[in-house]
Structure formats: structure tokens, C-alpha cells
LUMZA-456655 format. One record per residue: residue number from 1; residue in one letter; z, y, x of N, C-alpha, C in turn. Coordinates in steps of 0.05 Angstrom, whole numbers, always signed. Atoms other than C-alpha are relative to their C-alpha. Layout:
% LUMZA-456655
    i  aa     n_z     n_y     n_x    ca_z    ca_y    ca_x     c_z     c_y     c_x
  NUM   A       Z       Y       X       Z       Y       X       Z       Y       X
...
//
This chain:
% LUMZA-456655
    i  aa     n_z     n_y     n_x    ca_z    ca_y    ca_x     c_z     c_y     c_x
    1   X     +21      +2     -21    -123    -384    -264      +6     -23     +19
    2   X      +2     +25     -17    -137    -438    -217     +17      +8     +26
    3   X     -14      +0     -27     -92    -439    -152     -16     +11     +24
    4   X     +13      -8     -32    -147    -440     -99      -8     +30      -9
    5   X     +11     -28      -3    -179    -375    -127     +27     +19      +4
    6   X     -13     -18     -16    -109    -340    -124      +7     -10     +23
    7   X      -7      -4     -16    -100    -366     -59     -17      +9      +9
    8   X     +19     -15     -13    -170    -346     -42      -4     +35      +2
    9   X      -3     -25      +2    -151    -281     -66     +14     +18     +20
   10   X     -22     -21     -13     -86    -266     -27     -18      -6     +32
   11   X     +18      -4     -29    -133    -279     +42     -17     +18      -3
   12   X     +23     -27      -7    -184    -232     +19     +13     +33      -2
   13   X     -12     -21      -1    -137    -178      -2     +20      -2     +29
   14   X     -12      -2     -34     -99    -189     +72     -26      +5     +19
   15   X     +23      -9     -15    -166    -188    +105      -7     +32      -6
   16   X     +13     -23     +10    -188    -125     +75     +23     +20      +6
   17   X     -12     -19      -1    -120     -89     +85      +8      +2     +31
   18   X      +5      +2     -29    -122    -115    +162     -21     +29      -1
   19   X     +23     -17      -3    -188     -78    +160      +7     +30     -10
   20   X      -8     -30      +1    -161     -13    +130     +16     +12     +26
   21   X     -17      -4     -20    -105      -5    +177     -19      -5     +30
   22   X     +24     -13     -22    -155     -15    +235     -11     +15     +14
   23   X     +25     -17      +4    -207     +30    +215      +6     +26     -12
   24   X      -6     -23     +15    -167     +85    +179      -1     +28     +17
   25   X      -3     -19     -19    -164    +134    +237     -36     +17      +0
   26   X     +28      +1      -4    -241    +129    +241     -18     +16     -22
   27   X     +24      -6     +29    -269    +130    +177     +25     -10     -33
   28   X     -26      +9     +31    -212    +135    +118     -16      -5     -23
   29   X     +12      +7     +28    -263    +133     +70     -11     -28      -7
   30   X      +2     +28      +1    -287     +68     +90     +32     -25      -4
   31   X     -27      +7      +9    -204     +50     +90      +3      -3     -26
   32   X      +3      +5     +37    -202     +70     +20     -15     -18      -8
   33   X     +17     +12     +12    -264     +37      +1     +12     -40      -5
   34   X      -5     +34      +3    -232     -36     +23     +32      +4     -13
   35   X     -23      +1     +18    -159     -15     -11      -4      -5     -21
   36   X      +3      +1     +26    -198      -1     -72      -9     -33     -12
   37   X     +24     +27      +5    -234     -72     -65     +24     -21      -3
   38   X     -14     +15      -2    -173    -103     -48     +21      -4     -22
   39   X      -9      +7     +24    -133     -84    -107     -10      -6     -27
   40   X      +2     +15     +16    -183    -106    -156     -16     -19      -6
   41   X      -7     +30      -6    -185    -168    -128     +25     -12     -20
   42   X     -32      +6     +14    -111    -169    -148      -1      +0     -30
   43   X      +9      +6     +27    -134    -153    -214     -14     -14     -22
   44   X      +7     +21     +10    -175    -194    -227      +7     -34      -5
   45   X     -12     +23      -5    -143    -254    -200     +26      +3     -11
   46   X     -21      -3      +8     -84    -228    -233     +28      -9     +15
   47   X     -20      -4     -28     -35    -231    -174     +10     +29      +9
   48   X     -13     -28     -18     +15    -173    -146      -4      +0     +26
   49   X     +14      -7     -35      -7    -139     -85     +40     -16     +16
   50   X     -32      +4     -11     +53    -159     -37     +14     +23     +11
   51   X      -6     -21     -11     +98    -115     -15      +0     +22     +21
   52   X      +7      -6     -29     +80     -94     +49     -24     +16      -5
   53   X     +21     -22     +16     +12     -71     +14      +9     +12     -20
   54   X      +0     -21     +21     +35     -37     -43     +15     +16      +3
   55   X      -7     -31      -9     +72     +10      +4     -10     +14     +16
   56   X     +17     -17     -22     +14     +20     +43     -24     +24     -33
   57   X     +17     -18     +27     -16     +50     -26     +15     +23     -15
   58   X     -11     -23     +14      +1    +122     -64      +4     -21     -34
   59   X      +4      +0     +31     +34    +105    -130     -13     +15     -21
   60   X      +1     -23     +11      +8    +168    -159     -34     +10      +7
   61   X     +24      -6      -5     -58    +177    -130     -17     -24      +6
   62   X      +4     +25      -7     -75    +104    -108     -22      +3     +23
   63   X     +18      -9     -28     -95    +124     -36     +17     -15      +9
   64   X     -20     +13     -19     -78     +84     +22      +2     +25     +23
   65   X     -26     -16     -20     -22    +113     +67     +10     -13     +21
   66   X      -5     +11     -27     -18     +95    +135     +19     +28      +8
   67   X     -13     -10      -9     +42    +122    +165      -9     +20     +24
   68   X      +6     -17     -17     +33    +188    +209     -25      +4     -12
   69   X     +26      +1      +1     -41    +184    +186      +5     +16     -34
   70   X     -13     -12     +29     -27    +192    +108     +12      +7     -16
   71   X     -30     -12      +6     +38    +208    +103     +13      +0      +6
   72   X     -11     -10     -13     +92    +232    +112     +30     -19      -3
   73   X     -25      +6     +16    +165    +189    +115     +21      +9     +17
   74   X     -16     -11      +3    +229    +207    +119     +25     -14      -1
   75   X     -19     +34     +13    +299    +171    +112     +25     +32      +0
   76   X     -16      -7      +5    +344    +212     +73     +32     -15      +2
   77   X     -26      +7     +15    +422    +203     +65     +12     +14     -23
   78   X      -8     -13     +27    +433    +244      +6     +12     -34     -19
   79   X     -10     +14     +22    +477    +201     -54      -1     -29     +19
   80   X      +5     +21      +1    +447    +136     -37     -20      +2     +25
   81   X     +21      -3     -26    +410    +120     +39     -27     -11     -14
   82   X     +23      +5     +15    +336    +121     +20     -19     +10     +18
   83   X     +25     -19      -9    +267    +134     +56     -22     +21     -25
   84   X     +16     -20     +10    +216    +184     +29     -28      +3      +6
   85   X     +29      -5      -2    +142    +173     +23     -14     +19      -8
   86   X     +14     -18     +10    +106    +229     +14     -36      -5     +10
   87   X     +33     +10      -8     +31    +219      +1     -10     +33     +11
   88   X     +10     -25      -6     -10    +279     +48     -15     +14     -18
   89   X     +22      -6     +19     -63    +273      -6      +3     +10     -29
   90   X     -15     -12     +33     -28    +291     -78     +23      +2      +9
   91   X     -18      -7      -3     +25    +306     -49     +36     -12     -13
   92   X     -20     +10     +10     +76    +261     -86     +18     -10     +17
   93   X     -24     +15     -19    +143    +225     -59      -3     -26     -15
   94   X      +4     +26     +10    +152    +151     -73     +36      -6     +17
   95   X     -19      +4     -12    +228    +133     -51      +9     -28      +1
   96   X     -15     +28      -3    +262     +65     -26     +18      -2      -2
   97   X     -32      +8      -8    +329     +44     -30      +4      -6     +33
   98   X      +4     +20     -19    +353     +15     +38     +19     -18      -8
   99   X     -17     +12      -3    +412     -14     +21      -9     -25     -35
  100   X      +7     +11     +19    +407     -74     -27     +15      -8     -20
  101   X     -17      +1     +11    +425     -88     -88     +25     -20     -13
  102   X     -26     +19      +1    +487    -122    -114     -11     -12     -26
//
């Protein structure tokens, strides 16, 4: 793919996840509606969401999860220090490392 369209892409999927985070309090369905838009953007343009968005999204249900709002986290120390996303909406966990790897 041509350069400018994925760079045109990664501004429209940042515009659109501005606009979720916003508006999610309000009207989550309209939230969703621009998550859904925004990742297939990504798909199309064949680009990875960045990281920052693809932990505002359920792996498991592919809802966006605004902290306090759609879920729930957590920061275990069990074995290995780790947080704990749990989506409110299917109810799944999604876990992080914190510490990085070697």
C-alpha cells in the first residue's frame, strides 16, 4: 500500500479514538460505532492499531474499554507483577506484564 493512505489512516483511526474516549460516557454506542470504524480502517489499510488503542479494545468481545467506564483494572502481584483488564461487558480478563522482558 501506498504510504500517504497508511499515514492517512493512522490520523483517522486517532481521530476517531479521540472521539470515542470523549463521547463514551454519553452515548457508548456511538463510542463503539467509531472503534468499530476505526479498526477497519486498520484493516483495510493493513496497519496495527497502536498500542495505546488496542488496549482501549476487549480482546474477546471487541468492545471499547474506557477505564472505570468499561472496565475494570487491577494490578496483581501474584508470580509475575501484572495488571488485569477485565472487560464489564463479556466479562473476560486481558493481562499485562509490567516488568519487561529480558
Amino acid at each position: 500500500m501506498d504510504v500517504a493512505v497508511k499515514r492517512i489512516a493512522r490520523q483517522r483511526i486517532q481521530t476517531l479514538f479521540l472521539l470515542a474516549r470523549e463521547i463514551c460516557k454519553e452515548a457508548p454506542l456511538l463510542a463503539q460505532r467509531y472503534v468499530d470504524i476505526a479498526r477497519r480502517i486498520a484493516m483495510a489499510a493493513r496497519i496495527r492499531l497502536p498500542k495505546e488503542y488496542r488496549r482501549q479494545v476487549c480482546r474477546h468481545c471487541k468492545s471499547f474499554i474506557l477505564p472505570g467506564v468499561g472496565c475494570r483494572v487491577r494490578i496483581k502481584q501474584r508470580r509475575e507483577p501484572h495488571v488485569v483488564i477485565t472487560c464489564l461487558k463479556c466479562g473476560k480478563s486481558m493481562r499485562i506484564p509490567l516488568r519487561q522482558r529480558r
